[in-house]
C-alpha positions as CSV (number, residue, x, y, z in Angstrom):
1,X,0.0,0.0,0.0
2,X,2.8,2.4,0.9
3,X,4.9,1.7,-2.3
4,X,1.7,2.0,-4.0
5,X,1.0,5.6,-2.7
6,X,4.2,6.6,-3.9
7,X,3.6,5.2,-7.4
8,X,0.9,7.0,-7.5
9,X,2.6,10.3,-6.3
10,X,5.3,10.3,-8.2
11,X,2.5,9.3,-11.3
12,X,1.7,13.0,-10.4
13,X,4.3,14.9,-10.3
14,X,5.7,13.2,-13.5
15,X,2.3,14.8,-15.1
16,X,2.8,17.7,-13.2
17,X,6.1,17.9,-14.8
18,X,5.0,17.6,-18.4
19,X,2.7,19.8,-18.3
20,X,4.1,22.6,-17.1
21,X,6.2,22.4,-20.5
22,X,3.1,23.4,-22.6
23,X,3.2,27.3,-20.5
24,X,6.7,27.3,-20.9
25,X,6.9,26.7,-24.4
26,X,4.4,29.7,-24.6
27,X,6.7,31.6,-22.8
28,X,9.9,30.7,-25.0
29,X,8.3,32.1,-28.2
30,X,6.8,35.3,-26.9
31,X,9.0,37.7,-27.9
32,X,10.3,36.6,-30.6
33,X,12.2,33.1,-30.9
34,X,11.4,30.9,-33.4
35,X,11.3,27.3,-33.9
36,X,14.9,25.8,-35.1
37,X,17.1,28.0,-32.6
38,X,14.5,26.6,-29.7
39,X,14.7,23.2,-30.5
40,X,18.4,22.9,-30.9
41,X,19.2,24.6,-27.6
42,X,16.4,22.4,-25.9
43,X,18.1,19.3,-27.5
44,X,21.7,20.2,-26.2
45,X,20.3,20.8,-22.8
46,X,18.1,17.9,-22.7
47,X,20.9,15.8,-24.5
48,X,23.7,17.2,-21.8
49,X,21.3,16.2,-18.9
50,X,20.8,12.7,-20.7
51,X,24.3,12.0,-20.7
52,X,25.1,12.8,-18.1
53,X,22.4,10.0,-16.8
54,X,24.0,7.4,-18.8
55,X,27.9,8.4,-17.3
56,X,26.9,8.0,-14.0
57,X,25.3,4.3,-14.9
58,X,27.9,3.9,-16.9
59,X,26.5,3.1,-20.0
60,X,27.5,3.5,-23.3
61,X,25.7,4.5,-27.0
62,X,25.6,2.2,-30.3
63,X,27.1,3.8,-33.2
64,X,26.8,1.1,-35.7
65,X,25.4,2.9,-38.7
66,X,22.2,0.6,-38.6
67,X,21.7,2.6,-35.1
68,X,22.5,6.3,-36.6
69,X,19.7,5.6,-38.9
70,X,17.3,5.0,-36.1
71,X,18.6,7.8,-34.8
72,X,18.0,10.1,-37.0
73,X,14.3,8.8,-37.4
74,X,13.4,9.5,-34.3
75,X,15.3,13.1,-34.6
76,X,13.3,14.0,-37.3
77,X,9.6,12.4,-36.5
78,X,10.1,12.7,-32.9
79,X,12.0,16.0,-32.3
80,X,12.4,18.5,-35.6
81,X,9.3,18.1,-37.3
82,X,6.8,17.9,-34.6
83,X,8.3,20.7,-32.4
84,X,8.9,22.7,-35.0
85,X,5.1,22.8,-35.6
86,X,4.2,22.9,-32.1
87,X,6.2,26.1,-31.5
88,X,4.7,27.6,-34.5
89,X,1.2,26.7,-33.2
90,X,2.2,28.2,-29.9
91,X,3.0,31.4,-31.7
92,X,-0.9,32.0,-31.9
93,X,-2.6,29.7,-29.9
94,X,-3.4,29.4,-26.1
95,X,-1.1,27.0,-23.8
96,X,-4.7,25.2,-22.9
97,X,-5.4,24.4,-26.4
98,X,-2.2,22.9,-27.2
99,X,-2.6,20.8,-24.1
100,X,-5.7,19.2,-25.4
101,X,-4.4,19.1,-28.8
102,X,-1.7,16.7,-27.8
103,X,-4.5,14.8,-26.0
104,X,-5.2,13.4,-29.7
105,X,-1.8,11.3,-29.9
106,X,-3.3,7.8,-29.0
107,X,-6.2,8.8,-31.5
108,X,-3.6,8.8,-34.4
109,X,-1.3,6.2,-33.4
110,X,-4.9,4.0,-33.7
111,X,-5.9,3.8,-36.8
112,X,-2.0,4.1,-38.2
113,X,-1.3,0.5,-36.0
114,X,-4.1,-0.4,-37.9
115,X,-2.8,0.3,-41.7
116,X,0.6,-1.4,-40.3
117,X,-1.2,-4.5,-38.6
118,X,0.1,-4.1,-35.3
119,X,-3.4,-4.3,-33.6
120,X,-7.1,-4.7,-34.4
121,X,-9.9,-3.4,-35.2
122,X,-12.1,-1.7,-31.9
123,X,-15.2,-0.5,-32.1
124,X,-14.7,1.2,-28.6
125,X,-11.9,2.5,-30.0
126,X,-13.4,4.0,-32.9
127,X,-15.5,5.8,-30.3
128,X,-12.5,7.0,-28.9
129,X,-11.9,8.8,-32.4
130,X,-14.9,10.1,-32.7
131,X,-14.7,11.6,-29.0
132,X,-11.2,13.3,-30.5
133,X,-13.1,14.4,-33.9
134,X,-15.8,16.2,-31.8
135,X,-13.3,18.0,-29.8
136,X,-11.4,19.6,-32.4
137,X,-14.6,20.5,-34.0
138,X,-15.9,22.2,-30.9
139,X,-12.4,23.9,-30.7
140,X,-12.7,25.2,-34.5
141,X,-16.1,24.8,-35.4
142,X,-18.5,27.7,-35.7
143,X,-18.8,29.4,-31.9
144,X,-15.3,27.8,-31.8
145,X,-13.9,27.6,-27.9
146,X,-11.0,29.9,-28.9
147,X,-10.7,33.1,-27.7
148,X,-10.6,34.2,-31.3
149,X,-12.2,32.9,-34.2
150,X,-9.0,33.3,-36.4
151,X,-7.0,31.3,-34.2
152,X,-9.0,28.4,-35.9
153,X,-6.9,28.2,-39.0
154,X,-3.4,27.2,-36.5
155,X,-5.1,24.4,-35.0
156,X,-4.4,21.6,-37.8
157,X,-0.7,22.6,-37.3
158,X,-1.3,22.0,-33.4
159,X,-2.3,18.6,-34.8
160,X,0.9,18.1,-36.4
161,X,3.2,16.9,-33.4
162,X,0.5,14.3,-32.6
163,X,0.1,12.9,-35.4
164,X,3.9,12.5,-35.8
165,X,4.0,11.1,-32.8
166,X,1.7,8.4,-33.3
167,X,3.5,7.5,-36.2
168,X,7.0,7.7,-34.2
169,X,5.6,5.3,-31.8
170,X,4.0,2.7,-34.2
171,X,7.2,2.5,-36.4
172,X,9.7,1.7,-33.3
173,X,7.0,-1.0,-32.8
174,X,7.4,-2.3,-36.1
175,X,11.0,-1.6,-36.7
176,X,12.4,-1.4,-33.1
177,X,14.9,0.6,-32.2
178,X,18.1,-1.2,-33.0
179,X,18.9,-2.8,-29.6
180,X,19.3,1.0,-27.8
181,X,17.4,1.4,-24.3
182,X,14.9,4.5,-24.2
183,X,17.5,7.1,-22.2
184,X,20.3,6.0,-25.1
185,X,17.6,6.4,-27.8
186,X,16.6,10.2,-26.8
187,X,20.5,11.0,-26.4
188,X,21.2,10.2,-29.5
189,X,18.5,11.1,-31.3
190,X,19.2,14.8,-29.5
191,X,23.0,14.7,-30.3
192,X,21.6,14.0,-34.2
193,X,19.1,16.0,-34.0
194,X,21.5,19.2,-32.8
195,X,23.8,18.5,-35.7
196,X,20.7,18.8,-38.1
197,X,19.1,21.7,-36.0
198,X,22.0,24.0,-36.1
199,X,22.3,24.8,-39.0
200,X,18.7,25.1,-39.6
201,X,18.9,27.6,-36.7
202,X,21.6,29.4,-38.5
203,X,20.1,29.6,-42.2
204,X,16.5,30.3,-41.3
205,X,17.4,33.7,-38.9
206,X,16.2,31.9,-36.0
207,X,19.6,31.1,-34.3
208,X,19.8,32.3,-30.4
209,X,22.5,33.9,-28.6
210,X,22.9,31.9,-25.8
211,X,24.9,34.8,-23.7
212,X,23.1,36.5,-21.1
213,X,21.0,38.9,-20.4
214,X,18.7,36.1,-20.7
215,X,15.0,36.9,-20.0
216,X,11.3,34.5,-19.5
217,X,11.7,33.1,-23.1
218,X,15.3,32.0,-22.4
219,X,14.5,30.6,-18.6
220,X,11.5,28.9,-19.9
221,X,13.6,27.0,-22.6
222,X,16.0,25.9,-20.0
223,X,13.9,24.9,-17.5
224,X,11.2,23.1,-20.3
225,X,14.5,21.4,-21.8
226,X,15.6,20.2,-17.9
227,X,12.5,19.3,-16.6
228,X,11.6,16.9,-20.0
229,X,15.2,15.1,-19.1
230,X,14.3,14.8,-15.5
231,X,10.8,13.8,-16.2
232,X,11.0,10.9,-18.6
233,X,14.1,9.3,-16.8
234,X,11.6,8.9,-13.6
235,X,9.1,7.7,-16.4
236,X,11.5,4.8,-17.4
237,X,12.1,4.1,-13.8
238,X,8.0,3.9,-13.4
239,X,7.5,1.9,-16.3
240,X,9.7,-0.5,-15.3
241,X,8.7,-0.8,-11.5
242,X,4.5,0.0,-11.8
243,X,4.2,-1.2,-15.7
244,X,3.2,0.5,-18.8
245,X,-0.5,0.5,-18.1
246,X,-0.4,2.3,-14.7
247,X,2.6,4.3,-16.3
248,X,0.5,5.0,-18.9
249,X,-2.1,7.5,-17.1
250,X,0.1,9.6,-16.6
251,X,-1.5,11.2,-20.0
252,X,-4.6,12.3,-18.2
253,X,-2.4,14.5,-16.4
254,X,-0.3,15.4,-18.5
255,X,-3.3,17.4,-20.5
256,X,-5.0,18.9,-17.5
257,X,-2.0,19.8,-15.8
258,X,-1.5,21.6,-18.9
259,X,-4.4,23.3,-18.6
260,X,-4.5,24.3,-15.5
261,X,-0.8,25.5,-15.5
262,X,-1.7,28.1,-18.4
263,X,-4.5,29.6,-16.0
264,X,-2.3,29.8,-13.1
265,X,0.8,30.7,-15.3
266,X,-0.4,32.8,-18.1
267,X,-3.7,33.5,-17.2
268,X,-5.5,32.2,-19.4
269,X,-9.5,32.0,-19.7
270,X,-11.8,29.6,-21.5
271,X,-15.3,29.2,-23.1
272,X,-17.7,26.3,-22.2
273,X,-17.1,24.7,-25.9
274,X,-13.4,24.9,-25.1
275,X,-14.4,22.9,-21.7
276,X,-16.7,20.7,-23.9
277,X,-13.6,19.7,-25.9
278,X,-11.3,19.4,-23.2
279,X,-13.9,16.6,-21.3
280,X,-14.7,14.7,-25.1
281,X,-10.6,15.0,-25.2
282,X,-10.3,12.8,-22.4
283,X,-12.8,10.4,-22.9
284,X,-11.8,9.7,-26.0
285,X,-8.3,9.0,-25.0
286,X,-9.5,6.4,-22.4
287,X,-11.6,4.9,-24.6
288,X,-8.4,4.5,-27.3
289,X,-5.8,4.0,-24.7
290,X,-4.4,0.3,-25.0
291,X,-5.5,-2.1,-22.8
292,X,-3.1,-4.7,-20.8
293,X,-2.3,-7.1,-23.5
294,X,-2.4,-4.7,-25.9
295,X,0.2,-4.0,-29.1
296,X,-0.9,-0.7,-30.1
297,X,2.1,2.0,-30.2
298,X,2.4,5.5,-28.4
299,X,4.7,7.6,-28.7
300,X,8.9,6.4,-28.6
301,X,10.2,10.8,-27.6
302,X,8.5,13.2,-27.2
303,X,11.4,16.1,-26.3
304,X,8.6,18.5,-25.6
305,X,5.6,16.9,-24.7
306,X,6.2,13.8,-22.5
307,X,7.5,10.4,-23.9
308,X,6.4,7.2,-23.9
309,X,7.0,3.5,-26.0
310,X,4.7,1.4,-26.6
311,X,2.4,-0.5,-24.3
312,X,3.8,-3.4,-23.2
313,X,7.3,-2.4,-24.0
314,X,9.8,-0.3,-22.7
315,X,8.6,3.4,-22.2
């Protein structure tokens, strides 16, 4: 009983944790940073805190080319690409409504374990979807629950980084990820993906002087980049000890501890269709959510967001 209520606490704070990250990335691109110079900084800092993980156990990284390839997958699907929207849907929309954007990444990876076979048809699950459909609607629909009605046109771009990771996490089921434990798999992928953001960073304009002054975009970055690598290192501990279904709640919190930091944090207000969304949000990701014996595929990284492997796997 006593472990238990420390599973259970620590289920918390790891939600806690994650979803904090949604304010913060608000935060990091209010005055002015943009996506490529974010994300590399966030992946040396997450990347440094990972390694530094894996030289106090003492563990080392494949570099056989077969492993820089899966690498550089998961840099791309799992890191560039899907942050790189996200920031540029966090440019113009409210913290909240990223939060229950993200909400929709079992409702991808569903019907996309479905085209590649690795589970089966459910029609609870399908339910599940249609929960998700009816919350975006009611987030962009006519008497949308945005603050402002134009804001409606940055919300399929807020539904880019869950739909890439969906497909991140149903290709490592299919493909694995070369023999690399989850902490070595999100420090390499970072290390790649800083080689590849860099110079993105530099050619787009969106490169960021790292010397102070720093201000509440820079401390955000930081502490979002940190508190990621803290986070899901406790999740691979939890995993492990509690399993990946108990583990696996932790993305109920996750989405309204991401709501409820951006009122406490930045303020922010909502209507009752955005409160509609958020409730169809969540039952739709129970209802989709594998079950114990379950093959279906979440997300492998998530740098930004919260990460998890697959059910049944490692995390």
């Amino acid at each position: 009983m006593k472990e238990r209520l420390g599973l259970t606490l620590l289920l918390i704070a790891l939600g806690a944790g994650w979803g904090i990250t949604q304010p913060f990335s608000k935060i990091a691109v209010s005055e002015g940073y943009r996506h490529f110079g974010l994300i590399f900084w966030q992946l040396v800092i997450s990347g440094a805190i990972l390694g530094a993980i894996l030289v106090i156990r003492r563990r080392g990284v494949p570099l056989d080319r077969r492993q820089m390839g899966f690498y550089l997958l998961i840099a791309l699907i799992g890191t560039i690409l899907p942050n790189g929207a996200s920031y540029e849907a966090a440019r113009h929309l409210p913290s909240g409504v990223m939060s229950v954007a993200i909400a929709t990444v079992p409702m991808w990876a569903f019907p996309i374990a479905l085209m590649l076979g690795l589970d089966r048809f459910s029609a609870l699950r399908v339910m599940g979807l249609f929960c998700g459909i009816v919350g975006v609607y009611l987030l962009v629909g006519p008497d949308a629950g945005l603050p402002d009605p134009a804001m409606a046109v940055w919300v399929p771009m807020a539904l880019i980084a869950p739909f890439l990771y969906g497909l991140e996490g149903n290709l490592v089921a299919k493909i694995g990820t070369g023999g690399a434990g989850p902490i070595q798999l999100l420090f390499g992928a970072s290390v790649v993906g800083a080689v590849i953001a860099l110079p993105l960073a530099l050619l787009t304009g969106t490169w960021i002087d790292p010397r102070p002054p720093w201000g509440a975009p820079d401390y955000a970055l930081m502490a979002s980049a940190a508190v990621h690598a803290v986070v899901y290192s406790s999740y691979v501990w939890m995993v492990r000890r509690a399993g990946p279904v108990f583990a696996g709640q932790v993305s109920y919190l996750v989405t309204g501890f991401g709501v409820m930091w951006a009122m406490l944090i930045l303020g922010e207000r909502y209507s009752a269709f955005f409160w509609w969304a958020f409730a169809l949000m969540l039952a739709g990701l129970f209802l989709v959510r594998p079950r114990d014996n379950a093959t279906l595929a979440e997300p492998a990284i998530n740098p930004e967001h919260g990460t998890r492997e697959r059910a049944g796997s490692k995390p």
